[in-house]
KELO-566942 format. One record per atom (N, C-alpha, C): chain; x, y, z; residue in one letter. Coordinates in steps of 0.05 Angstrom, whole numbers. Layout:
cadena; px; py; pz; residuo
A; X; Y; Z; a
...
//
This chain:
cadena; px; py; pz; residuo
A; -492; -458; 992; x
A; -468; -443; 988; x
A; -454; -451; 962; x
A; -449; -478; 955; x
A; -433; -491; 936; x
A; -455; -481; 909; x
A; -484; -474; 909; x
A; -502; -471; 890; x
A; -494; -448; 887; x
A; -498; -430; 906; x
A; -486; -398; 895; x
A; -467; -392; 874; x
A; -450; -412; 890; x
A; -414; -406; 879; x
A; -409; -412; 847; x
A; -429; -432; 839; x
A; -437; -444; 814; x
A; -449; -433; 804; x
A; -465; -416; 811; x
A; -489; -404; 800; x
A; -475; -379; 787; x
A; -462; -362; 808; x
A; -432; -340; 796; x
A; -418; -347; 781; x
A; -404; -373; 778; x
A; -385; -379; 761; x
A; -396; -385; 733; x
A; -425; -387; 744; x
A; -426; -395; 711; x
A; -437; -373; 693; x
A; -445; -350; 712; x
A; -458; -322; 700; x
A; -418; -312; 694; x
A; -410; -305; 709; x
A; -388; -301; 703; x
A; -365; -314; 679; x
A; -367; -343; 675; x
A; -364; -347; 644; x
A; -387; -341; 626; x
A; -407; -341; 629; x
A; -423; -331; 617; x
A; -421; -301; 594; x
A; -413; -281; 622; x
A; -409; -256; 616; x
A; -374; -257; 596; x
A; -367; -269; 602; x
A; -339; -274; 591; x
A; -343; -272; 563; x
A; -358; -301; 561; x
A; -363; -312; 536; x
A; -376; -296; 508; x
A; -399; -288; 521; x
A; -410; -243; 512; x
A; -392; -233; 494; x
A; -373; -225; 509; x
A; -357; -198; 516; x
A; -339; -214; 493; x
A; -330; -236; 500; x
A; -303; -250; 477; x
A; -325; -252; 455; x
A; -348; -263; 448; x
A; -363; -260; 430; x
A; -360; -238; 412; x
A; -373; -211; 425; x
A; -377; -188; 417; x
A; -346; -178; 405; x
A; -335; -184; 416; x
A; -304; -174; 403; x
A; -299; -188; 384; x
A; -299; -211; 373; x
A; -290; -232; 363; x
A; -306; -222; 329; x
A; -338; -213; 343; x
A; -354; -206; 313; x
A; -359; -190; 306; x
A; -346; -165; 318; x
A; -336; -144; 299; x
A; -310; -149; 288; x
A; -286; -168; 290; x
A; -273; -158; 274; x
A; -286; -179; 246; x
A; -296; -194; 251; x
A; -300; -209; 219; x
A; -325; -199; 208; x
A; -315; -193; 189; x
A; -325; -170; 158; x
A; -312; -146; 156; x
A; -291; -134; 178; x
A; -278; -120; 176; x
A; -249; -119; 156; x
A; -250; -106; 135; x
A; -231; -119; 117; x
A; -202; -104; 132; x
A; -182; -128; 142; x
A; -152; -124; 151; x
A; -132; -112; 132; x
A; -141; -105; 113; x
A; -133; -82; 90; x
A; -137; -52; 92; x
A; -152; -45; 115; x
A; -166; -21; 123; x
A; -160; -11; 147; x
A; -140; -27; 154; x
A; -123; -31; 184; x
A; -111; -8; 182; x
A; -104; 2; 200; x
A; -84; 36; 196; x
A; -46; 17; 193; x
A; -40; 19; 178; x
A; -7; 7; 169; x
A; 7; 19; 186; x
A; 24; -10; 208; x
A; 44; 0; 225; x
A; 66; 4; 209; x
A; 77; 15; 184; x
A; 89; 25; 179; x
A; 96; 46; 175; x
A; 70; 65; 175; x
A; 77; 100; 170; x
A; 90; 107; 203; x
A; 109; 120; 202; x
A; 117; 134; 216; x
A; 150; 108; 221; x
A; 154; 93; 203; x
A; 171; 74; 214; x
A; 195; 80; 182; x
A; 213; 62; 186; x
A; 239; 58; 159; x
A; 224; 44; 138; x
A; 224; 56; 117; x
A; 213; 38; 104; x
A; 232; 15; 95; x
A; 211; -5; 82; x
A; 232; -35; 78; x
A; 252; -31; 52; x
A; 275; -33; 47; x
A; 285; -34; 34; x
A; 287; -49; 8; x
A; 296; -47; -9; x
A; 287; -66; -43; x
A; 300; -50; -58; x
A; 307; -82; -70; x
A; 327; -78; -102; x
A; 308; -84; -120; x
A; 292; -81; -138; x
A; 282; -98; -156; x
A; 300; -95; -178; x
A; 282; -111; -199; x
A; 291; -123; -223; x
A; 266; -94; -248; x
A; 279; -84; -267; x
A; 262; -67; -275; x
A; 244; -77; -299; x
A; 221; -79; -297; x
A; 200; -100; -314; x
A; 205; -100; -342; x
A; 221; -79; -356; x
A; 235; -90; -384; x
A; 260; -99; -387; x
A; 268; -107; -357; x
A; 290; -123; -365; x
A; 326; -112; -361; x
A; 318; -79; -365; x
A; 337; -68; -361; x
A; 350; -58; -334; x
A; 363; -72; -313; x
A; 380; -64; -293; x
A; 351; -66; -274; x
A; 367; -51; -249; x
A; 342; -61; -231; x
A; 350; -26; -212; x
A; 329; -26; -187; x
A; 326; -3; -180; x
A; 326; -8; -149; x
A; 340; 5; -134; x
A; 343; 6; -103; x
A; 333; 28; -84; x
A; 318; 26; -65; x
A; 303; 48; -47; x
A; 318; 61; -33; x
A; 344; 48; -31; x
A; 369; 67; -19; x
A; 383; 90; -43; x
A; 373; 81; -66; x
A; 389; 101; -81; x
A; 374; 126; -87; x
A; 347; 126; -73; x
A; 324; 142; -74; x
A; 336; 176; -49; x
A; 341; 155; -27; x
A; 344; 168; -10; x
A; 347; 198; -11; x
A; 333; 219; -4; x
A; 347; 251; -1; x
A; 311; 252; -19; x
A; 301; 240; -27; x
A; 283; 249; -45; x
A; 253; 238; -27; x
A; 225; 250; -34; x
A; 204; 237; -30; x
A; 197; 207; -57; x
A; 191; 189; -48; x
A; 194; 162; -59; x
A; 155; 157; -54; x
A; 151; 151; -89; x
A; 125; 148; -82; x
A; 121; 124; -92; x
A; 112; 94; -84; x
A; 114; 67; -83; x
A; 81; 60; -89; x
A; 80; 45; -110; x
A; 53; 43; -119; x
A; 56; 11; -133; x
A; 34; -1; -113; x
A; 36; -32; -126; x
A; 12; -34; -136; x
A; 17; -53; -165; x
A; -5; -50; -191; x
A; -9; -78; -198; x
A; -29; -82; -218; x
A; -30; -114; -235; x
A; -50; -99; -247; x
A; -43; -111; -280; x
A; -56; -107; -302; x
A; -89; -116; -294; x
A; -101; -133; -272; x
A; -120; -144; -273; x
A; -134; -138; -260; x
A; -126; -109; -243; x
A; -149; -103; -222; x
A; -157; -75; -232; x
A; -179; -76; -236; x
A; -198; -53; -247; x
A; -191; -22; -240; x
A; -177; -26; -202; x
A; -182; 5; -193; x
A; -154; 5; -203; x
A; -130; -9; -205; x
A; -104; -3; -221; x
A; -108; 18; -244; x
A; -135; 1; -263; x
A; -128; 15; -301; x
A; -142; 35; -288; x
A; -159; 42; -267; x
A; -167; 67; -271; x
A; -153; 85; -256; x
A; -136; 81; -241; x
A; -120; 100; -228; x
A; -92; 110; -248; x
A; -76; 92; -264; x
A; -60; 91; -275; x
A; -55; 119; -291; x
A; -76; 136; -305; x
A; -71; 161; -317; x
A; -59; 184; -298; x
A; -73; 175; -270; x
A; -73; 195; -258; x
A; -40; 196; -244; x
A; -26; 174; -237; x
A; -4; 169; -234; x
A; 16; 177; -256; x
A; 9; 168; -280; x
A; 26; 178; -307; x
A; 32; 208; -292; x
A; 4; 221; -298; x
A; 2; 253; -295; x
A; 24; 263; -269; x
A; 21; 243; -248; x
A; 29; 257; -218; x
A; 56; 259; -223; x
A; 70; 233; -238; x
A; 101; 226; -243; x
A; 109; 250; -255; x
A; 101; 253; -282; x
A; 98; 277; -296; x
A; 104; 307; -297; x
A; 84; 316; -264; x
A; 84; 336; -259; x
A; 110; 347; -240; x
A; 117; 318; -213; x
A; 126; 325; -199; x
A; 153; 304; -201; x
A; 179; 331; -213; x
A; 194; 309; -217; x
A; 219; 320; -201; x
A; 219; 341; -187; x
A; 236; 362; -171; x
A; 228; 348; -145; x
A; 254; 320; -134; x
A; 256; 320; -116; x
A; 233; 295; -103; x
A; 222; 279; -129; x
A; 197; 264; -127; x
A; 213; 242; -139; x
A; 211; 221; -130; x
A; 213; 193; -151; x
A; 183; 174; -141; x
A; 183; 166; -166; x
A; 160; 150; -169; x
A; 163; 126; -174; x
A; 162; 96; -161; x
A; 169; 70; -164; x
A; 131; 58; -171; x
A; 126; 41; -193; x
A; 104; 23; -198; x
A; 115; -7; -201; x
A; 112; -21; -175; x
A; 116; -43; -169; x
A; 94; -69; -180; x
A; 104; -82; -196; x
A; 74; -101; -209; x
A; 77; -123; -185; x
A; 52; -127; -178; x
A; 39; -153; -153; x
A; 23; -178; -166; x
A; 41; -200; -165; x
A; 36; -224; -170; x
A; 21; -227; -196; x
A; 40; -219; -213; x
A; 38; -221; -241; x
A; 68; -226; -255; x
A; 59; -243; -285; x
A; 84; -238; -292; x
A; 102; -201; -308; x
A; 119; -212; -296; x
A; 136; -184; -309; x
A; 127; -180; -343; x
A; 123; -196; -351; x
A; 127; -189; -385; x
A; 92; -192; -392; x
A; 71; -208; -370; x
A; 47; -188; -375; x
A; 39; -159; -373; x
A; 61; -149; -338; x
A; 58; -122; -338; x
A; 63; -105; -360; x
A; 92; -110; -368; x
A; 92; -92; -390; x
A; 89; -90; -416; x
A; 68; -112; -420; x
A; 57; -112; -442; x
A; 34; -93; -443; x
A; 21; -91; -407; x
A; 0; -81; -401; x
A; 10; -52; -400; x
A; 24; -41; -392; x
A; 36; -13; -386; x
A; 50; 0; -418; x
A; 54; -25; -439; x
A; 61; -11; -464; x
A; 22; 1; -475; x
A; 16; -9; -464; x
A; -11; -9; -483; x
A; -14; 20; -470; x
A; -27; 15; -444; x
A; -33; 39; -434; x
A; -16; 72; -426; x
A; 8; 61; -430; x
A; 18; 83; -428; x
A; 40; 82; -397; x
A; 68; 105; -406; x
A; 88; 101; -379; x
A; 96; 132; -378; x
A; 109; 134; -357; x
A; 117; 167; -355; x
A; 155; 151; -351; x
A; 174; 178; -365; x
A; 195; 160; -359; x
A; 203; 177; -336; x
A; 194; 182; -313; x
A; 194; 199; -292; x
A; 185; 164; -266; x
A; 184; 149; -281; x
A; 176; 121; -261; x
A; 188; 101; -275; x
A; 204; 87; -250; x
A; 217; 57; -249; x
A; 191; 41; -250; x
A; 187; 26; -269; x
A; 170; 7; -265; x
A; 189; -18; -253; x
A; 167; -40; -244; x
A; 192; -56; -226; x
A; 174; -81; -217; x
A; 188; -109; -213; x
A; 177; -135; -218; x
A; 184; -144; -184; x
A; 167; -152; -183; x
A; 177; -165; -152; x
A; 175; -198; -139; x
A; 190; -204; -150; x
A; 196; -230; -146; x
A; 187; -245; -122; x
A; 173; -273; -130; x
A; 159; -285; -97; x
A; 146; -257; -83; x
A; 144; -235; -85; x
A; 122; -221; -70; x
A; 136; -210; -49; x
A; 164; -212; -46; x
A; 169; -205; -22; x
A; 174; -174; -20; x
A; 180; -157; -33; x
A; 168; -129; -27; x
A; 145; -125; -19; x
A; 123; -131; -31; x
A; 98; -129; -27; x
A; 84; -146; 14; x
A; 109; -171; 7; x
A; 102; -173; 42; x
A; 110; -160; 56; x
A; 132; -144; 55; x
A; 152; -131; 72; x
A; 134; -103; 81; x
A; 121; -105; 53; x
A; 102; -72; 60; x
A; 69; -81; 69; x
A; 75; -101; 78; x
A; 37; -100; 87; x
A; 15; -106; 69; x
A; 30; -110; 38; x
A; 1; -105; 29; x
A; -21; -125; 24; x
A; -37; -117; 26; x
A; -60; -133; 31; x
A; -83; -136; 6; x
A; -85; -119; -18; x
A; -89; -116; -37; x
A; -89; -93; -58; x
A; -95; -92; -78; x
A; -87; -73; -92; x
A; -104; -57; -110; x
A; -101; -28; -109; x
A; -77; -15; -123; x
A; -67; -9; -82; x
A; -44; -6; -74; x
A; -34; 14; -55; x
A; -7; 27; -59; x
A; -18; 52; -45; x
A; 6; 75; -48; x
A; 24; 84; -23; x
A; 49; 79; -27; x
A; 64; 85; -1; x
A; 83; 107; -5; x
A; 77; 126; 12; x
A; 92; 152; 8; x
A; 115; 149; 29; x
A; 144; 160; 20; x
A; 169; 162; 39; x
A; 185; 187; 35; x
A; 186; 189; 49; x
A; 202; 217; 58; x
A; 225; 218; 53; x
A; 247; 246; 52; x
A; 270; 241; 51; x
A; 285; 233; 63; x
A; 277; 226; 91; x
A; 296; 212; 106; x
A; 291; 176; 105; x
A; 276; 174; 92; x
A; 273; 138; 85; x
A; 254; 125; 103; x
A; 227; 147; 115; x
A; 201; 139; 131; x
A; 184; 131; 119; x
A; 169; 128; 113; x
A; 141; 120; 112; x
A; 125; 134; 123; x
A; 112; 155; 109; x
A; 92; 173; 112; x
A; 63; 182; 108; x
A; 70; 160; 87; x
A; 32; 162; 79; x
A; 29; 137; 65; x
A; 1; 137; 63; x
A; -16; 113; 46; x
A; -41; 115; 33; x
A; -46; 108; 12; x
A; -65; 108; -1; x
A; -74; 84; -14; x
A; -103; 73; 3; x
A; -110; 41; -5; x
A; -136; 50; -22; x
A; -135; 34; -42; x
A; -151; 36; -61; x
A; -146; 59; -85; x
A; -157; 70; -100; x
A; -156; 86; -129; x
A; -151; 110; -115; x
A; -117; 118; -123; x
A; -115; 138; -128; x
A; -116; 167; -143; x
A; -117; 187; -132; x
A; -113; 204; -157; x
A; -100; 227; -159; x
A; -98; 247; -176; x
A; -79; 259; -183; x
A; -73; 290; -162; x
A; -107; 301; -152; x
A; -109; 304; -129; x
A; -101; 296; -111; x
A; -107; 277; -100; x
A; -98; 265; -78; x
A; -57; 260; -83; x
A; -62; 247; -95; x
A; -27; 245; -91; x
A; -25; 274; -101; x
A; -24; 288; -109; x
A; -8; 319; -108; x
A; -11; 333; -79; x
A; -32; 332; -70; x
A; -38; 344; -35; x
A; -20; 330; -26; x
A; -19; 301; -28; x
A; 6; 279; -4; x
A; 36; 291; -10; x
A; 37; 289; -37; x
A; 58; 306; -37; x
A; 62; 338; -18; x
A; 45; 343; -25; x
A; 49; 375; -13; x
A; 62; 375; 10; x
A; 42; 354; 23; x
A; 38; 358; 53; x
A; 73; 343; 65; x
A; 81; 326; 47; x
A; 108; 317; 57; x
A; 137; 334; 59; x
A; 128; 349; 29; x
A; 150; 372; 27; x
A; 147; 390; 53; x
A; 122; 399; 64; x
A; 114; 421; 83; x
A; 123; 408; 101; x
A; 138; 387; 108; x
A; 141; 364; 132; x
A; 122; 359; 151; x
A; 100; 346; 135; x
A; 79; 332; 146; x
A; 81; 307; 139; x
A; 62; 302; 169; x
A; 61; 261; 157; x
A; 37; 259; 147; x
A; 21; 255; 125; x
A; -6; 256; 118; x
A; -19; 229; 129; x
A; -7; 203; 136; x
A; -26; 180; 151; x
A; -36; 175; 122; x
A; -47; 153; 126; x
A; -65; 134; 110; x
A; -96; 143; 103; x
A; -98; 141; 78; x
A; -120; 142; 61; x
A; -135; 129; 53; x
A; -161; 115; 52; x
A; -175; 99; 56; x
A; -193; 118; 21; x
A; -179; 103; -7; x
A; -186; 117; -24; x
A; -216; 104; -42; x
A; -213; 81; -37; x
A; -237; 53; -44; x
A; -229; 28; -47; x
A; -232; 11; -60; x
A; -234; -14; -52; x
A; -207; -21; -59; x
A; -198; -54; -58; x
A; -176; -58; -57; x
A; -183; -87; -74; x
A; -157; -101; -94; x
A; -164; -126; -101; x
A; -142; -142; -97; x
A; -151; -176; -85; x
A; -125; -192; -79; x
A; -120; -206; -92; x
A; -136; -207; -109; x
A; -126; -230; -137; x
A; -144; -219; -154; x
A; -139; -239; -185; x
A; -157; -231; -212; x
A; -182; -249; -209; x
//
């Protein structure tokens, strides 16, 4: 009897052990950057920054009434310089009712805009420095380029991880004016350092 009971208990941690296995090794290689963000559909986090030339700084409450499109950058990640025209262009096009914030991530302020004089700015976007990172923790991010779309009521509506483009953010747009929530975009890869 006492053999049985042992004999169960140990198929039974056994099966445990499996099962916690099997769960345990799918999540690792799964990049937690690709996670769906408990932030869409929530307030987005609030922020003052400091504006990366120095001049005055910029607040997400003063956005309010408008769609707010939030894009964190560094001169050093590849899918940044190649997304960056297409953002110029988006700022550009859509300026009725659109604000556009480019937040630089863990870089210095005066590399960014040394990097953003070269390549080019739309004055339709606050560029903007974020000190110790804490915007960028407040929003989840996990690496970069990412794009966080907000609504006029101050939600969080969409996302776009990895290289965006001019397409794509013009549809997200669309779809927010039409009062849609477009959810998160899974656009390509993402970088967490240089």
């Amino acid at each position: 009897m006492r053999g049985q009971w042992l004999r169960r208990s140990g198929f039974g941690l056994a099966a445990v052990a499996v099962v916690f296995s099997v769960v345990l090794a799918s999540r690792f290689g799964a990049d937690p950057g690709l996670v769906e963000s408990p932030l869409i559909g929530q307030a987005a986090p609030e922020f003052t920054l400091d504006s990366l030339d120095g001049n005055g700084s910029v607040s997400l409450v003063d956005m309010r009434g408008q769609i707010v499109v939030v894009n964190f950058f560094a001169s050093w990640c590849p899918e940044c310089r190649a997304e960056h025209a297409d953002l110029v262009a988006s700022s550009d096009a859509f300026t009725d009712g659109v604000s556009f914030v480019q937040v630089s991530y863990q870089e210095s302020p005066e590399t960014s805009w040394k990097w953003l004089n070269e390549v080019g700015t739309s004055s339709n976007t606050a560029y903007l420095t974020d000190d110790r990172s804490r915007t960028a923790i407040a929003y989840g991010v996990f690496g970069i380029p990412e794009t966080f779309f907000i609504d006029a009521n101050g939600v969080v509506v969409g996302k776009i991880i990895g290289e965006a483009d001019a397409l794509t953010i013009g549809a997200t747009i669309d779809a927010i004016k039409r009062g849609e929530s477009p959810g998160q975009t899974v656009a390509g890869e993402t970088r967490q350092s240089p």
